[in-house]
C-alpha positions in Angstrom: -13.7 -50.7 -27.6 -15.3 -51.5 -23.8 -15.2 -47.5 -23.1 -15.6 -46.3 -19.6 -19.2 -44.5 -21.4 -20.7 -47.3 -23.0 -19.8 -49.1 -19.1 -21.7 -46.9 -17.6 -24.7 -46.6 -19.8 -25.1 -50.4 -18.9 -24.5 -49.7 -15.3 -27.4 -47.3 -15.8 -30.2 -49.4 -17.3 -29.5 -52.3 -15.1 -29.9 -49.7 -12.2 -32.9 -48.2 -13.5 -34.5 -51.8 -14.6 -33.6 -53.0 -10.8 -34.6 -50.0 -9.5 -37.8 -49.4 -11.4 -38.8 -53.0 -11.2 -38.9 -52.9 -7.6 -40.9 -49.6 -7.3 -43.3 -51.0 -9.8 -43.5 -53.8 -7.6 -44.0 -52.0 -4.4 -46.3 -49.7 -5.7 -48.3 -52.3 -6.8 -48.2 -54.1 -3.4 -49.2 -51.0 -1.8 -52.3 -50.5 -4.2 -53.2 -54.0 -3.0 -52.7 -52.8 0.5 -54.8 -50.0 0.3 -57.3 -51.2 -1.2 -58.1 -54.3 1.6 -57.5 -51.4 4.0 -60.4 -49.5 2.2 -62.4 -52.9 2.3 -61.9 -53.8 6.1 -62.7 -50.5 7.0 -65.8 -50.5 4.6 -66.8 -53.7 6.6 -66.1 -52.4 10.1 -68.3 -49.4 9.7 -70.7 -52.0 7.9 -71.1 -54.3 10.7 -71.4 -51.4 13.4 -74.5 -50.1 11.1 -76.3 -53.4 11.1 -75.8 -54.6 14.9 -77.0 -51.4 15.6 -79.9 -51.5 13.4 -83.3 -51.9 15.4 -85.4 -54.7 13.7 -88.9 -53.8 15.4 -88.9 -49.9 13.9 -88.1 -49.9 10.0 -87.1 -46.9 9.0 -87.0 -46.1 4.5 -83.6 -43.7 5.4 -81.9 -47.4 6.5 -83.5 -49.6 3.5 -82.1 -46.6 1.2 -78.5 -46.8 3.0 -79.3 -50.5 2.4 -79.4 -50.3 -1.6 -76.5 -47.6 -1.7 -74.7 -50.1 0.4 -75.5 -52.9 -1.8 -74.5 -51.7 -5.0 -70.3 -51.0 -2.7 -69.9 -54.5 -2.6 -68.6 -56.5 -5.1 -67.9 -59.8 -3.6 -70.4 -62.5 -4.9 -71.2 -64.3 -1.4 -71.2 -60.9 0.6 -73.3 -59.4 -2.1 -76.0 -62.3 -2.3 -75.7 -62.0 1.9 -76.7 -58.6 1.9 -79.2 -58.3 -1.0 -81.5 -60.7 1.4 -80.8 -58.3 4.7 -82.2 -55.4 2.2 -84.8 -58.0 0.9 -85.5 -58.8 4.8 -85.7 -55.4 5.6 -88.2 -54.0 2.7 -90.3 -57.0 3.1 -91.2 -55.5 6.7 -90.0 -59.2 8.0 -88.0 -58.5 11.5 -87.5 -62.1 12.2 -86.5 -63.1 8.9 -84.2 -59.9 8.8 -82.5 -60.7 12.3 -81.3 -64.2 10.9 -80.2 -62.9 7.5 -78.3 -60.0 9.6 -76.3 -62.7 11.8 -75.6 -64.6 8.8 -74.5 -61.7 7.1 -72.2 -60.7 10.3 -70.9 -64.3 10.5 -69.4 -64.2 7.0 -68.5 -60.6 7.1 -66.0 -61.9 10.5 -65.0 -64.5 8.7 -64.0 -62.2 5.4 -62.4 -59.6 7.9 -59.9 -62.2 8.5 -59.5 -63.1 5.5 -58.7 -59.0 4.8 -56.8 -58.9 7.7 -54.3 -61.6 6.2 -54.1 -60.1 2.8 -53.3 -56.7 4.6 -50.4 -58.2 6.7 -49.1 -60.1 3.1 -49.2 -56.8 0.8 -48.1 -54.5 3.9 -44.5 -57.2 3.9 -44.2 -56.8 -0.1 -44.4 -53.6 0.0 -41.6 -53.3 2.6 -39.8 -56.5 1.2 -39.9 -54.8 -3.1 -38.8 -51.3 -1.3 -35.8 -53.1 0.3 -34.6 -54.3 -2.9 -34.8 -51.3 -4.6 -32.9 -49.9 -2.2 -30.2 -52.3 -1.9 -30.4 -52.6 -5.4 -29.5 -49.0 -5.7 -27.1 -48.9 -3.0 -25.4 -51.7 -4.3 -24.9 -50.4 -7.9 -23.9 -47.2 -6.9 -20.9 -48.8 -4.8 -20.1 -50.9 -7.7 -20.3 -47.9 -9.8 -17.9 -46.0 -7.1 -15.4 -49.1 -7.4 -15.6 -49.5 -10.9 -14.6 -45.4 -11.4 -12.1 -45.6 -8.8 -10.2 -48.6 -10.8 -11.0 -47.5 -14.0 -10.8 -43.7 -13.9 -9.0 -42.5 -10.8 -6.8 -44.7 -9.9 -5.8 -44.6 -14.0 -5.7 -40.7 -13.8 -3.6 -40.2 -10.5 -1.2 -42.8 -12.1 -1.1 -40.6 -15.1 -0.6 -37.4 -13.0 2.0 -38.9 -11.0 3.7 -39.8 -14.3 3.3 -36.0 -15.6 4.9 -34.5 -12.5 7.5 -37.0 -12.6 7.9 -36.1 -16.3 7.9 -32.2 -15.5 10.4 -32.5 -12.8 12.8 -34.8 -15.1 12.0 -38.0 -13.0 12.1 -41.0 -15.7 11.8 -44.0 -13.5 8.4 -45.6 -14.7 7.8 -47.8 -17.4 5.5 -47.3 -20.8 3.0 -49.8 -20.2 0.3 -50.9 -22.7 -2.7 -48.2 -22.0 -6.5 -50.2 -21.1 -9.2 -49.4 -24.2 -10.7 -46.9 -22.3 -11.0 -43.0 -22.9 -8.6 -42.7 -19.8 -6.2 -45.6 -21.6 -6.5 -42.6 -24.8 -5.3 -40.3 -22.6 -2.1 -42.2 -21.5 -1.4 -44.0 -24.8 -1.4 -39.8 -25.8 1.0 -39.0 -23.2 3.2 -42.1 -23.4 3.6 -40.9 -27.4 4.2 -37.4 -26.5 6.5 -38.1 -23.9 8.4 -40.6 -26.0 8.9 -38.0 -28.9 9.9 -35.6 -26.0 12.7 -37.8 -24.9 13.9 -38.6 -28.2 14.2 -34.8 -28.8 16.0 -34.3 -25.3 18.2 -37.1 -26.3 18.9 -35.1 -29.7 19.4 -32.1 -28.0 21.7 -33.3 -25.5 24.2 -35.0 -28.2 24.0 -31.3 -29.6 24.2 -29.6 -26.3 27.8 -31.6 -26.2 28.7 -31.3 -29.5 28.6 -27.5 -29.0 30.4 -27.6 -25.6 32.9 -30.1 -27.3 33.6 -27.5 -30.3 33.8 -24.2 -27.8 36.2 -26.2 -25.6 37.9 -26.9 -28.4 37.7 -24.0 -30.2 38.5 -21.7 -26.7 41.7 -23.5 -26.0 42.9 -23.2 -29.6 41.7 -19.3 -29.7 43.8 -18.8 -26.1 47.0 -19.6 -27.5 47.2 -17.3 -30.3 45.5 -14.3 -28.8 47.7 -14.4 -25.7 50.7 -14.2 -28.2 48.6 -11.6 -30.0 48.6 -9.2 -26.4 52.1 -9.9 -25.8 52.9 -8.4 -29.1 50.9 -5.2 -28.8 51.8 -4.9 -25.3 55.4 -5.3 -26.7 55.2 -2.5 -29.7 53.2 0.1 -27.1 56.4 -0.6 -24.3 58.6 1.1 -27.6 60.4 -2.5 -28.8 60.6 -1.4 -32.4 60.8 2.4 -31.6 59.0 5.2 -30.5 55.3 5.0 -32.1 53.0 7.9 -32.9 50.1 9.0 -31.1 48.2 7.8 -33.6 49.4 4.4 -33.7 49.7 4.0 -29.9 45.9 4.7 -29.7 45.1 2.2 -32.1 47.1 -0.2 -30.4 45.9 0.6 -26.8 42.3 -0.1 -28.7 43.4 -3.6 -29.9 45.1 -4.6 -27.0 42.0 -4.0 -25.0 39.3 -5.9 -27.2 42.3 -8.5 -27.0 41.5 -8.5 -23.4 38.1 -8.5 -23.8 38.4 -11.5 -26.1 40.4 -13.8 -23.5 37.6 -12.9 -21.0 35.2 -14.1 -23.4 37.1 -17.2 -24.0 37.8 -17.6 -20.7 34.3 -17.4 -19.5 33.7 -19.6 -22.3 35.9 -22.3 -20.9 34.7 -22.0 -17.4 31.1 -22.9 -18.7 32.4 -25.7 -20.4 34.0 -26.8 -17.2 30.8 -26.2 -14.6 28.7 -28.2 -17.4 30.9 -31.0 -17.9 31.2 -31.2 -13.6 35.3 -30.6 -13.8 35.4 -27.3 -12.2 37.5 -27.6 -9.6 36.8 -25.7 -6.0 39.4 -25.2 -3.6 36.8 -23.9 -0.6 39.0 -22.2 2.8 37.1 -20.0 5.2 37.5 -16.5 4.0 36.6 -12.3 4.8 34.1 -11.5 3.4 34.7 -8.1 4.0 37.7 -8.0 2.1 36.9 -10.7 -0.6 34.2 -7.5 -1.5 36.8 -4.6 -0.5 39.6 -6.4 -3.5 36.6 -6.3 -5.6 35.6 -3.1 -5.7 39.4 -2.3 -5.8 38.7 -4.1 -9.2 35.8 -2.2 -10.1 37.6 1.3 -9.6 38.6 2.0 -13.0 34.7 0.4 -14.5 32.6 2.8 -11.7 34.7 5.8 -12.2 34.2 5.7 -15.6 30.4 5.0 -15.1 30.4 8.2 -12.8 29.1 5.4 -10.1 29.7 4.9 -6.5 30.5 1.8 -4.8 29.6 1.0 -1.0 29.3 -1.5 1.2 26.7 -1.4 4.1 27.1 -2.5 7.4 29.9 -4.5 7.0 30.6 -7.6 9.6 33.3 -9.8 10.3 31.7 -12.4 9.0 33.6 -15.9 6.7 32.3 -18.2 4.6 34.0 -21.4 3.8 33.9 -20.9 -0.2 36.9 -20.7 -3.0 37.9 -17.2 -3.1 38.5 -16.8 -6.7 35.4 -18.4 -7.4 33.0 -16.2 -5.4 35.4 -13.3 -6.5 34.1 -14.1 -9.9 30.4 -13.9 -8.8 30.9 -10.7 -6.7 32.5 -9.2 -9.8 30.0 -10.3 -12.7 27.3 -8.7 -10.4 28.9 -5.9 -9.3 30.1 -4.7 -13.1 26.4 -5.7 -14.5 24.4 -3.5 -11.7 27.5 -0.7 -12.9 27.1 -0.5 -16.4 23.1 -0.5 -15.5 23.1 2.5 -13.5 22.7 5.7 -14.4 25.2 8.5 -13.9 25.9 9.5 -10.5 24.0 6.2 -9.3 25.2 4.1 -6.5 25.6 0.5 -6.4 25.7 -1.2 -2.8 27.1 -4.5 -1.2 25.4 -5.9 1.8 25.5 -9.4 3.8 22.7 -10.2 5.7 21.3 -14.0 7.3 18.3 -15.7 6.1 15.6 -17.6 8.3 17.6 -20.6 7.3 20.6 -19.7 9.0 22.2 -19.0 5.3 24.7 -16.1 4.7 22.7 -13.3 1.8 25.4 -11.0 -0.3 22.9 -8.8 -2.0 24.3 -6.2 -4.8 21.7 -3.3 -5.2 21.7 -0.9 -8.1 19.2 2.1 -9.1 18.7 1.1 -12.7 15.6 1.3 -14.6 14.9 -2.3 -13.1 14.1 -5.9 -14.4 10.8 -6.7 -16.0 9.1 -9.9 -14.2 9.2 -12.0 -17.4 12.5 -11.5 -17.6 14.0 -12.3 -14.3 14.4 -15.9 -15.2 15.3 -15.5 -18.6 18.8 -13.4 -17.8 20.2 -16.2 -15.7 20.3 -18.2 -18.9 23.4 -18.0 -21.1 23.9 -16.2 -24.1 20.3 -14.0 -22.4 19.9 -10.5 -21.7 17.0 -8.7 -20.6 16.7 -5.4 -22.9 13.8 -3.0 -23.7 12.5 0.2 -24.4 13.9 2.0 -21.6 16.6 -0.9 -21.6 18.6 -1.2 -24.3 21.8 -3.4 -24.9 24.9 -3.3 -22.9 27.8 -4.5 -24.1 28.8 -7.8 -23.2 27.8 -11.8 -24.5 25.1 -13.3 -21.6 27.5 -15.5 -20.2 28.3 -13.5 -16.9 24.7 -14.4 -14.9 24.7 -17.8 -15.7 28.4 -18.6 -15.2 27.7 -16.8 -11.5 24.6 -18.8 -11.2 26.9 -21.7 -11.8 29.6 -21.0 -9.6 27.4 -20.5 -6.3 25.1 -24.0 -7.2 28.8 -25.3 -7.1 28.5 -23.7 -3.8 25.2 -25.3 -2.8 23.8 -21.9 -2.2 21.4 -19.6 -4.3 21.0 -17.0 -6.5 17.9 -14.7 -8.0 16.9 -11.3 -8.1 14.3 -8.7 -6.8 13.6 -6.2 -9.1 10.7 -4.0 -10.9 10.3 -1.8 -13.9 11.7 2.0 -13.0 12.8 0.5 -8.9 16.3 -1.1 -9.7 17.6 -4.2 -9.2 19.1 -6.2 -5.8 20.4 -9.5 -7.1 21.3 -11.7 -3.8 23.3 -15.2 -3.6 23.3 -17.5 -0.4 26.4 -19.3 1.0 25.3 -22.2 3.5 28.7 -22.5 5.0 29.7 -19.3 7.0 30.6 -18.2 10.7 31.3 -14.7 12.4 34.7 -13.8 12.2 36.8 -11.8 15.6 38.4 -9.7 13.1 36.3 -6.0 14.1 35.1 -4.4 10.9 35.7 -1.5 9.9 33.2 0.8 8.0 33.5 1.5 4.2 32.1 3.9 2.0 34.0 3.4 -1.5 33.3 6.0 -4.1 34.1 6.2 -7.4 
């Protein structure tokens, strides 16, 4: 497999052969360098010694700086030159020695510019091998730059786009054969997870409809007979078939309400089906607000009496919204009996409309219960979920009221959620984009139960 590792290992030696090659080189070609520099200045400060050199008063200190001298050069010509200027020079001969010195002068010129030369030549390869290192290196390293940025990050920002498309349910690109790289590993592992995960989706989405197929089914059948069930008992409790006991009248008043709460459940059931299958109908007119939350706590009466809990609304404002009444009647009453049975006795549960920086219309519902944990704020929007705990415990009901209100105002292109902590109650909130102040003047409210 051509990995993106062994690639680079390659990219390495031939950098460091390039690179090393032409430091050799230049370090070579400066030795060279040096050294002629050494030897022209060896022969400047040569020459200066000898023209100044008096040949009518030999002195032993010169004839000794003569032999040291001697034995410095290595050059066969300038060395045979010299020896006879020393030989000149200890043979007491001044003539003889001022011809062997202007000999020796005339060739040391003549070898300065041949130093001179070789200095100029090693002084341009040194430059000239320097220059290619560096371009050498410079060169590699933007090849090396390109190659990653084709090979590695252009392959890894594709990938990443492909995740985030993935997480946010986007699944518009194609599975495309992966390069034999470690990155090409990588996406050949993604494009196998991601096709098992879309096989699974598409298995759970045939069972998603299977089940909403059989609770549709199964609610409408389970309507029919349970409604006839509730006329009956409200028949036999009215005195039909004769006067019943005490006894039996309580029995029946508990049957015929658990028959009520049965059709709620199916109904419920049925309106899920409805919002996930897109068939829900809306039937959106501008309407109070004010009073759309006044009929439901009208509702409520019997539920928050009961609860010993009080019902208010703050602040109220003339204020309408363009939604279907029913619908948002449903919402305001699925919040307003959850924060209810979550309060504690003598709690009270408030209403309140305020308008968000986006010009949106807020319904909040505030209770004083023991609160929502944070993991769990999510999780009770989600049918057939309830949050429960320690200092939490079970309420009665099935999980289906949150998420069919969270249905019913997406329906309405607004918002829900919730603001809550352990032991600091709980304000759930919904937005409604279309809405307008009212001239109907409002009138003040304090509802308690």
């Amino acid at each position: 497999m051509g990995s993106i590792r062994s690639r680079l290992i390659v990219i390495f030696i031939v950098t460091l052969a390039l690179v090393g090659g032409g430091g050799i080189l230049a370090f070579q070609a400066f030795e060279k360098y040096s050294h002629f520099q050494s030897e022209l200045d060896f022969s400047y400060q040569v020459t200066e010694r000898l023209q100044g050199l008096n040949t009518q008063r030999l002195d032993d200190s010169e004839l000794q700086w003569m032999q040291e001298t001697l034995g410095q050069i290595q050059q066969r010509e300038r060395h045979q030159a010299f020896k006879q200027v020393e030989s000149a020079y200890e043979r007491r001969q001044p003539r003889n020695l001022r011809n062997r010195i202007d000999f020796f002068l005339r060739n040391e010129a003549e070898y300065r510019k041949f130093l001179r030369a070789s200095i100029d030549y090693y002084q341009e390869r040194v430059g000239y091998y320097a220059l290619v290192a560096w371009a050498s290196a410079i060169c590699i390293l933007f090849f090396t730059l390109l190659f990653l940025q084709s090979a590695v990050f252009s392959e890894l920002k594709a990938l990443s786009r492909k995740m985030v498309d993935f997480l946010h349910h986007r699944y518009t690109y194609q599975f495309s054969v992966p390069p034999p790289t470690e990155v090409g590993h990588l996406q050949a592992t993604f494009n196998s997870m991601a096709q098992r995960v879309l096989v699974q989706m598409q298995e759970l989405q045939a069972l998603d409809k299977a089940k909403s197929d059989f609770l549709s089914i199964a609610s409408h059948e389970l309507r029919t007979p349970l409604t006839s069930i509730k006329g009956s008992l409200s028949l036999l409790r009215a005195g039909v078939t004769g006067q019943l006991t005490e006894p039996t009248n309580h029995l029946l008043q508990i049957a015929e309400i658990e028959t009520d709460r049965l059709i709620r459940l199916i109904n419920d059931l049925l309106d899920l089906t409805k919002i996930e299958a897109r068939k829900l109908p809306l039937n959106p007119q501008w309407e109070d607000i004010t009073e759309l939350v006044e009929s439901t706590f009208q509702g409520l009466q019997g539920l928050a009496e009961t609860s010993l809990v009080s019902l208010e609304l703050k602040n109220p404002t003339a204020i309408e919204a363009y939604v279907d009444k029913d619908r948002i009647h449903q919402v305001l009453t699925n919040l307003l009996s959850n924060a209810i049975k979550y309060s504690p006795e003598g709690g009270r549960v408030s209403v309140q409309m305020d308008v968000s920086p986006q010009e949106e219309l807020i319904i909040s519902v505030t209770d004083q219960g023991q609160g929502i944990a944070p993991e769990d704020q999510d999780l009770i929007f989600q049918k057939f979920r309830q949050a429960t705990g320690p200092k939490n415990p079970l309420v009665k009901g099935t999980g289906l009221g949150l998420a069919i209100a969270r249905a019913l105002v997406e329906e309405h292109q607004g918002e829900i959620g919730v603001k809550s902590g352990p032991g600091q109650g709980s304000s759930f909130f919904f937005t409604l984009p279309k809405w307008r102040f009212s001239l109907r003047a409002s009138v003040p409210m304090d509802q308690a139960a």
